[in-house]
PDB file of N, CA, C and O in Angstrom, chain B, residues numbered from 101:
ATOM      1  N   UNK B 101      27.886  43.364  65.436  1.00  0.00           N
ATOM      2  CA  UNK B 101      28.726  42.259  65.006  1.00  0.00           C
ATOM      3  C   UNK B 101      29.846  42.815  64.133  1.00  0.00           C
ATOM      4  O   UNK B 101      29.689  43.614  63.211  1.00  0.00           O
ATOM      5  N   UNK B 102      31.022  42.275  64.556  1.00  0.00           N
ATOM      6  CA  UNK B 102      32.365  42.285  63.242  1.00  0.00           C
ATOM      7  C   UNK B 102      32.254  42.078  62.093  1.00  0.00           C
ATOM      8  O   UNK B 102      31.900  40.961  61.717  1.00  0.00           O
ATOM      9  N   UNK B 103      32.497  42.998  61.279  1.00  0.00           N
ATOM     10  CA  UNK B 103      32.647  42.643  59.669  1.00  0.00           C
ATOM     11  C   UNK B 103      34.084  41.225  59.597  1.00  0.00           C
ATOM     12  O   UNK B 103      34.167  40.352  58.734  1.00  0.00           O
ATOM     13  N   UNK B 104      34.701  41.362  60.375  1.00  0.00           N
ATOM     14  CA  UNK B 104      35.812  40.580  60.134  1.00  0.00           C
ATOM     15  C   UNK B 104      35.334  39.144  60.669  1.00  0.00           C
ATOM     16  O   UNK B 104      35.590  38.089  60.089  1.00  0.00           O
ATOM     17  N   UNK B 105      34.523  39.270  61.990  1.00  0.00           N
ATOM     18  CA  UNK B 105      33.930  38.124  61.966  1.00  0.00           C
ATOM     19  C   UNK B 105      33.180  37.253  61.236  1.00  0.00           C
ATOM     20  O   UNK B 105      33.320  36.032  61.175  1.00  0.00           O
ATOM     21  N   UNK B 106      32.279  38.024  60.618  1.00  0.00           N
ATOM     22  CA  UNK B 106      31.331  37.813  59.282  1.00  0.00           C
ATOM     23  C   UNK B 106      32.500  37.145  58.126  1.00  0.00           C
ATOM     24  O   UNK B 106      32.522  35.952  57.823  1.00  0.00           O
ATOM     25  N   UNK B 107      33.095  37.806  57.776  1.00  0.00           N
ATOM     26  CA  UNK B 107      33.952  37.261  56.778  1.00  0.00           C
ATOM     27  C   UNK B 107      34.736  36.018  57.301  1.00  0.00           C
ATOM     28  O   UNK B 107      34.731  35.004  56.603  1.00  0.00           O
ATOM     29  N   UNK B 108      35.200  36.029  58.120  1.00  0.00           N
ATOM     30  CA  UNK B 108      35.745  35.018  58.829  1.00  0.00           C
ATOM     31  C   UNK B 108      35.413  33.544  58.902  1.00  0.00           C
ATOM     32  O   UNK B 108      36.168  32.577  58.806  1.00  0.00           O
ATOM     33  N   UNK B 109      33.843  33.611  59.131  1.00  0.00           N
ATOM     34  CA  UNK B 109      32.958  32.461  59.275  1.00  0.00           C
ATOM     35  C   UNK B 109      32.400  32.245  57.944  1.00  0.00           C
ATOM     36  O   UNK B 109      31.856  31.147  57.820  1.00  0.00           O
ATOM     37  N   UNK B 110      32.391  32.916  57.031  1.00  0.00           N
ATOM     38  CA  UNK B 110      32.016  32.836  55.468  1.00  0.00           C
ATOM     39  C   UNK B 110      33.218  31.779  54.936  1.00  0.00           C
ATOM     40  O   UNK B 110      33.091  30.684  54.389  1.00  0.00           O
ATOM     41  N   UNK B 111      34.631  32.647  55.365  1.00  0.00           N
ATOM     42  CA  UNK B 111      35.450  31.731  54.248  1.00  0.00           C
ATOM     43  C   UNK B 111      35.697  30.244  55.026  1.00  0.00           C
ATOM     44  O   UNK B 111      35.619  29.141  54.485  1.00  0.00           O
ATOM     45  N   UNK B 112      35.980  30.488  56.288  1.00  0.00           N
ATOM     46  CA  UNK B 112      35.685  28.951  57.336  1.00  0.00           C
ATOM     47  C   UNK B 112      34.389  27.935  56.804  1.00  0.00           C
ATOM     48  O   UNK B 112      34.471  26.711  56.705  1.00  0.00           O
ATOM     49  N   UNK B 113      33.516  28.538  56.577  1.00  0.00           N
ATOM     50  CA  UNK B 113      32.283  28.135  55.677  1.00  0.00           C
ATOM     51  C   UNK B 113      32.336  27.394  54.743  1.00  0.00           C
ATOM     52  O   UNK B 113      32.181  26.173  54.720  1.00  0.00           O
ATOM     53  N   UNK B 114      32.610  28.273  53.734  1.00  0.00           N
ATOM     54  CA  UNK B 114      33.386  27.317  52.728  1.00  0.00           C
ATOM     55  C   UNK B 114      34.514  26.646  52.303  1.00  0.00           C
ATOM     56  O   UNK B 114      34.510  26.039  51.232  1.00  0.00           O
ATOM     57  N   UNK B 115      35.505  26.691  53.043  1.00  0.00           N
ATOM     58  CA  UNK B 115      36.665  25.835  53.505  1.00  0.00           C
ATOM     59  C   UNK B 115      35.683  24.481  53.383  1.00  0.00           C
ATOM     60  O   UNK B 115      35.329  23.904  52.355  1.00  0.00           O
ATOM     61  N   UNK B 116      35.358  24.167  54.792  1.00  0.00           N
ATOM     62  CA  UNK B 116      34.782  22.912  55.136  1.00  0.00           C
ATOM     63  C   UNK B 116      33.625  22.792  53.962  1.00  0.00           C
ATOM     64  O   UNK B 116      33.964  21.748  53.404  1.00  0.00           O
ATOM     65  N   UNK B 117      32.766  23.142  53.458  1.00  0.00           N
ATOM     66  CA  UNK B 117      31.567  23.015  52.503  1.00  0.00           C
ATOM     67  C   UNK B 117      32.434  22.372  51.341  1.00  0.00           C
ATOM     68  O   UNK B 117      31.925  21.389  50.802  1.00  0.00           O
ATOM     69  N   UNK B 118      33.743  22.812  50.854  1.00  0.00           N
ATOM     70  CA  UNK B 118      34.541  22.387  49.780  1.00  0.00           C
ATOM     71  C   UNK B 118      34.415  21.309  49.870  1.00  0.00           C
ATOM     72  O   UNK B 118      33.847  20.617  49.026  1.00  0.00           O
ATOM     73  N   UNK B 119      35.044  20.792  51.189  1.00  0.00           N
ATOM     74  CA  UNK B 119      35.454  19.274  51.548  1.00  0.00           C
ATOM     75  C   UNK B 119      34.433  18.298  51.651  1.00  0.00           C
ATOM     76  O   UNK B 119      34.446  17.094  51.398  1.00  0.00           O
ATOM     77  N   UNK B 120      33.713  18.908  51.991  1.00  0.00           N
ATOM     78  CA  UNK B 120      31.730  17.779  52.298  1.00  0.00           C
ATOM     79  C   UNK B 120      31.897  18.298  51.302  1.00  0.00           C
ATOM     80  O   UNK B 120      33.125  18.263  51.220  1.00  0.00           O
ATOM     81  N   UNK B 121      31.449  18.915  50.195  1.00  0.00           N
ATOM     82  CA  UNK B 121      30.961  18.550  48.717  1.00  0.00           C
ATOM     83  C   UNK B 121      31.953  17.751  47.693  1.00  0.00           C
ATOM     84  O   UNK B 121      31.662  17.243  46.610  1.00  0.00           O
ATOM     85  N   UNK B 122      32.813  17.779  48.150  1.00  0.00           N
ATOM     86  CA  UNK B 122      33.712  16.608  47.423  1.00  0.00           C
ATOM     87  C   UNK B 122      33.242  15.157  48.066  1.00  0.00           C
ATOM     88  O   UNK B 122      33.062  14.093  47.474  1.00  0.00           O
ATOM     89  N   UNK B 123      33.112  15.438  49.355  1.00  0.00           N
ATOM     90  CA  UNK B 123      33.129  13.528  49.943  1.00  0.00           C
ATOM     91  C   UNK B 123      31.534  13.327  49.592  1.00  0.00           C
ATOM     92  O   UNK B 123      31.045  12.249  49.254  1.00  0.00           O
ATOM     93  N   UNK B 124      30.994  14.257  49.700  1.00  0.00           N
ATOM     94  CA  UNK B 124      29.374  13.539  49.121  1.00  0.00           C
ATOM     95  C   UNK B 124      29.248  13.787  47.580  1.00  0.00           C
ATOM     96  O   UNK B 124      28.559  13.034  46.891  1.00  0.00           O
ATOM     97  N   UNK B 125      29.722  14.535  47.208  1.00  0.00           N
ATOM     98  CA  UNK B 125      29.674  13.818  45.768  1.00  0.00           C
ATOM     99  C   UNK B 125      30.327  12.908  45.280  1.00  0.00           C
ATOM    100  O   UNK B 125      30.074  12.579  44.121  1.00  0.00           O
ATOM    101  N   UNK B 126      31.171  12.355  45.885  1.00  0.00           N
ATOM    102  CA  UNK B 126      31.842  11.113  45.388  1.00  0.00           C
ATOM    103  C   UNK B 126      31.295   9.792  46.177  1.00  0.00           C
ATOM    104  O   UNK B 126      31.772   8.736  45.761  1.00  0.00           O
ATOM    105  N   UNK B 127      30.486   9.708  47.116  1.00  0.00           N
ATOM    106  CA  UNK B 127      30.184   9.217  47.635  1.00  0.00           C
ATOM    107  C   UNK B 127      28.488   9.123  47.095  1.00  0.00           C
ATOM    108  O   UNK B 127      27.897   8.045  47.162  1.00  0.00           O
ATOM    109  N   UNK B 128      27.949  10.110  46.676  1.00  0.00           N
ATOM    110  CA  UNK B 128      26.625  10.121  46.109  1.00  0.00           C
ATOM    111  C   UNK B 128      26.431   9.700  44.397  1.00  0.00           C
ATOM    112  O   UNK B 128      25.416   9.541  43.719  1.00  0.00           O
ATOM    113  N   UNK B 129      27.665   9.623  44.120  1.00  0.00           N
ATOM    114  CA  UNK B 129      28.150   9.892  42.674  1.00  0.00           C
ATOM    115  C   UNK B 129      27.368  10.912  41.674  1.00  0.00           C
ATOM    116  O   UNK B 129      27.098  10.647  40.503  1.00  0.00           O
ATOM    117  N   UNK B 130      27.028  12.217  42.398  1.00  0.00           N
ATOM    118  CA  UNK B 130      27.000  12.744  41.869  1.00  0.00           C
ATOM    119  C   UNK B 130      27.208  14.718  42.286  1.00  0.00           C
ATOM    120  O   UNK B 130      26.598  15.197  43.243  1.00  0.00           O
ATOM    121  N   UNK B 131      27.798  15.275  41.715  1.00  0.00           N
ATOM    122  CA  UNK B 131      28.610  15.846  42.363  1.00  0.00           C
ATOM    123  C   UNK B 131      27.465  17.314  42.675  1.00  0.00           C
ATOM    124  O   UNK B 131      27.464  18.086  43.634  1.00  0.00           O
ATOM    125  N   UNK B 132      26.651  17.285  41.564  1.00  0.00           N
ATOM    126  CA  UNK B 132      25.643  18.626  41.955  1.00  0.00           C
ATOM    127  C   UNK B 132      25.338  18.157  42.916  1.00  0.00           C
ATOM    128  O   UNK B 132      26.313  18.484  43.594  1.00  0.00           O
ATOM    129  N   UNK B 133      24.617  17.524  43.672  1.00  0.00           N
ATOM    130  CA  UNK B 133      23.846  16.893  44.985  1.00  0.00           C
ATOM    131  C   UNK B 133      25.002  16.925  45.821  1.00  0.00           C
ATOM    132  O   UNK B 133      24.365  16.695  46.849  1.00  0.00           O
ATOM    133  N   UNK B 134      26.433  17.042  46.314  1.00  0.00           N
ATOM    134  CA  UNK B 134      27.181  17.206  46.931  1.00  0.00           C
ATOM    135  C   UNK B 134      27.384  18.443  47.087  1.00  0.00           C
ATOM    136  O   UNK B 134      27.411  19.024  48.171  1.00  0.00           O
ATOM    137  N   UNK B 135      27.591  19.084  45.658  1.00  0.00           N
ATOM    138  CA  UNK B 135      28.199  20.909  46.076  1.00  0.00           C
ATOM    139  C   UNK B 135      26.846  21.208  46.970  1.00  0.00           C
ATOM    140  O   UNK B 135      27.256  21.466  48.102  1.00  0.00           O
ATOM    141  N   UNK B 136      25.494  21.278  46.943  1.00  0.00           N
ATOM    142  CA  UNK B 136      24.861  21.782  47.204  1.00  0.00           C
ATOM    143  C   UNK B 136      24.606  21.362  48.716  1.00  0.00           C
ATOM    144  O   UNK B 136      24.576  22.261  49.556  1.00  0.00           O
ATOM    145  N   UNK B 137      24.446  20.215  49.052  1.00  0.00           N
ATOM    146  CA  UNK B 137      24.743  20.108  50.395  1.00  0.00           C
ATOM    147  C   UNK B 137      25.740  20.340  51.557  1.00  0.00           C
ATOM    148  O   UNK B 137      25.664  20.370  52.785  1.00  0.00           O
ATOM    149  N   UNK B 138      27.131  20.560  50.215  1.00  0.00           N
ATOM    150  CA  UNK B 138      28.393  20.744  51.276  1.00  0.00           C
ATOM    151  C   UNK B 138      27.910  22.075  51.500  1.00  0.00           C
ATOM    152  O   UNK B 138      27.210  22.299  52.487  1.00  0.00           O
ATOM    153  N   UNK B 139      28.275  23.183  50.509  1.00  0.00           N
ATOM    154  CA  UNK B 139      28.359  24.455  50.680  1.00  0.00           C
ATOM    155  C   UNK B 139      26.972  24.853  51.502  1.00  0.00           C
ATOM    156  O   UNK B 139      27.126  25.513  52.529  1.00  0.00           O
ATOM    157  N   UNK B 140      25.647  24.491  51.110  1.00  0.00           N
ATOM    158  CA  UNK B 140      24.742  24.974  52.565  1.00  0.00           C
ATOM    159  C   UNK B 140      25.091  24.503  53.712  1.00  0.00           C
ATOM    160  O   UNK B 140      25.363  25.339  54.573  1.00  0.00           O
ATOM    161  N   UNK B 141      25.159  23.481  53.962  1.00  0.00           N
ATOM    162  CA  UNK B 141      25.923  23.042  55.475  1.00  0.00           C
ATOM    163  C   UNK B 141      27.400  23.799  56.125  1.00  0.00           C
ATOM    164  O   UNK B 141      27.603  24.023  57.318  1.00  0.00           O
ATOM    165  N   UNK B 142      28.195  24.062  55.148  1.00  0.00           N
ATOM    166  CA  UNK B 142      29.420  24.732  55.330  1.00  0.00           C
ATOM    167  C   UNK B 142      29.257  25.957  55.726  1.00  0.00           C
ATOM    168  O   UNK B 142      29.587  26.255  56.874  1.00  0.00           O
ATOM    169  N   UNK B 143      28.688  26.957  54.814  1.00  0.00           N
ATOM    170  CA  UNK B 143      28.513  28.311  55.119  1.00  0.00           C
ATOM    171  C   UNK B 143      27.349  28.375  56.277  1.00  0.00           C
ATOM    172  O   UNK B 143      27.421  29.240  57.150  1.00  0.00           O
ATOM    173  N   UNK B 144      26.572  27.688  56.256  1.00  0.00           N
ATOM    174  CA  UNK B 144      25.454  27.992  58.140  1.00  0.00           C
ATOM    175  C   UNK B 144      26.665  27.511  59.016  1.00  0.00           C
ATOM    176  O   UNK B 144      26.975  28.215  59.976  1.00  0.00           O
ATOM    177  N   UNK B 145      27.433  26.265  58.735  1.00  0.00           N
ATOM    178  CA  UNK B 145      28.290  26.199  60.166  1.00  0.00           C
ATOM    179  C   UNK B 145      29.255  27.518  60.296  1.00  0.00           C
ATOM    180  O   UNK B 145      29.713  27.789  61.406  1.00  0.00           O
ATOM    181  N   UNK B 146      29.551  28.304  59.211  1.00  0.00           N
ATOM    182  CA  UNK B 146      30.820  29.421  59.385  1.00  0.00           C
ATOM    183  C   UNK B 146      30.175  30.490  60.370  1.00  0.00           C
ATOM    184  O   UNK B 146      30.534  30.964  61.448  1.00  0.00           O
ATOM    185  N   UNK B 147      28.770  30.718  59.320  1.00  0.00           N
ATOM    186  CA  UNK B 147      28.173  31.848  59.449  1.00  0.00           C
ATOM    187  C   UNK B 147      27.724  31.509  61.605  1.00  0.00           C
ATOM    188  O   UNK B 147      27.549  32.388  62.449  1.00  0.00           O
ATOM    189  N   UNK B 148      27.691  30.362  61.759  1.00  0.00           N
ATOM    190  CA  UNK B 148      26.949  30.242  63.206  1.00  0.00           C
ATOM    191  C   UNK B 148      28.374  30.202  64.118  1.00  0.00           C
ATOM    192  O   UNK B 148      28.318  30.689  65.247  1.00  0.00           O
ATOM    193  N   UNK B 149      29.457  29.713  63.714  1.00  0.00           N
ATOM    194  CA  UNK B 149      30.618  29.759  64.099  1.00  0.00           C
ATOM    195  C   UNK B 149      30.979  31.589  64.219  1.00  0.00           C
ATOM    196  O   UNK B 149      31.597  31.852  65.251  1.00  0.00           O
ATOM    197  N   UNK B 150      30.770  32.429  63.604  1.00  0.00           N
ATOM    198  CA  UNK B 150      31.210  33.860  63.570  1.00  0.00           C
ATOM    199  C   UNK B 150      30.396  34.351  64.745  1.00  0.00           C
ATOM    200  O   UNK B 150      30.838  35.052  65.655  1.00  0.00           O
ATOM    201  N   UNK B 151      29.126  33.896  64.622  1.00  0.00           N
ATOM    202  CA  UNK B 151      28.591  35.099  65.407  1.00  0.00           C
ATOM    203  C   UNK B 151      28.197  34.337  67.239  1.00  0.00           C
ATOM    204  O   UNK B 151      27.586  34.767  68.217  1.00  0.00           O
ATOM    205  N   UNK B 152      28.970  33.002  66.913  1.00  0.00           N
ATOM    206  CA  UNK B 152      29.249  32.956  68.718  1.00  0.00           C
ATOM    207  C   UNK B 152      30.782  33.250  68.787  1.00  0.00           C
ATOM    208  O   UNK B 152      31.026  33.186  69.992  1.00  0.00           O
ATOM    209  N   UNK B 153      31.715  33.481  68.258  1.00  0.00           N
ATOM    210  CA  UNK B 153      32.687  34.607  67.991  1.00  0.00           C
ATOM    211  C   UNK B 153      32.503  35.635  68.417  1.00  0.00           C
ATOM    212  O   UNK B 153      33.313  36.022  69.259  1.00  0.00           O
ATOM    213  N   UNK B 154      31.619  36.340  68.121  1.00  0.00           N
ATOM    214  CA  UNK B 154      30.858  37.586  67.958  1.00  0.00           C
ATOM    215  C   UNK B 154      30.481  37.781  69.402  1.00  0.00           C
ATOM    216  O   UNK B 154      31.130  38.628  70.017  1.00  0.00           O
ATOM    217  N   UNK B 155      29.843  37.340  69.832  1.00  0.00           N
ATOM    218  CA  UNK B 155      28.844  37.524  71.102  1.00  0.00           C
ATOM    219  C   UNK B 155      29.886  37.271  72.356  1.00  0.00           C
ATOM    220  O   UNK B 155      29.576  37.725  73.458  1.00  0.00           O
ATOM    221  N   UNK B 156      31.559  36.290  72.130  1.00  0.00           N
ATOM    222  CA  UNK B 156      32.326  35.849  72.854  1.00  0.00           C
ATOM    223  C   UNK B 156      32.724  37.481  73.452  1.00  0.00           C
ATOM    224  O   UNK B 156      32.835  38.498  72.768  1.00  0.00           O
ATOM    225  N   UNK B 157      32.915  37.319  75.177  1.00  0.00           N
ATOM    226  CA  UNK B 157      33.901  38.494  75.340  1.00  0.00           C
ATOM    227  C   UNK B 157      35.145  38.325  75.763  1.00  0.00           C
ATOM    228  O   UNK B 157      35.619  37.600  76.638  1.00  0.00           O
ATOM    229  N   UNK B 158      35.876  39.525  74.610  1.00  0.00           N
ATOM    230  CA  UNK B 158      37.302  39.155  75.355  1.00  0.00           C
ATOM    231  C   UNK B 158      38.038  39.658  76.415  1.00  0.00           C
ATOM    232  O   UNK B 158      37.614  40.622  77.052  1.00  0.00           O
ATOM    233  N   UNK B 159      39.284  39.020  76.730  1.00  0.00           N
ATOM    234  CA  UNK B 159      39.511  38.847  78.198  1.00  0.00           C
ATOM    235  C   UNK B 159      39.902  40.428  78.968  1.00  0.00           C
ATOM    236  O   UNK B 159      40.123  40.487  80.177  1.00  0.00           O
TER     237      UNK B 159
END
């Protein structure tokens, strides 16, 4: 696997995890219970996003 991929899907990761932990903590009103659900949900979607990246062949 790519190191660049790896990194790739990390910061994609938390991109989106930022955004779900803002809308569920404002929505949960409370914001620990948001960071923590955005950012685990965020970083498994990056991290699963990289490595079918990864496995993709190119043309």
């Amino acid at each position: 696997m790519n190191k660049r991929n790896i990194m790739y899907g990390l910061a994609y990761g938390i991109s989106i995890g930022v955004g779900v932990a803002i809308t569920f903590g404002v929505a949960l009103e409370n914001m620990a219970i948001g960071i923590s659900i955005g950012l685990g949900s965020g970083v498994s979607l990056g991290v699963g996003c990289s490595l079918l990246l990864s496995k993709r062949k190119s043309c």
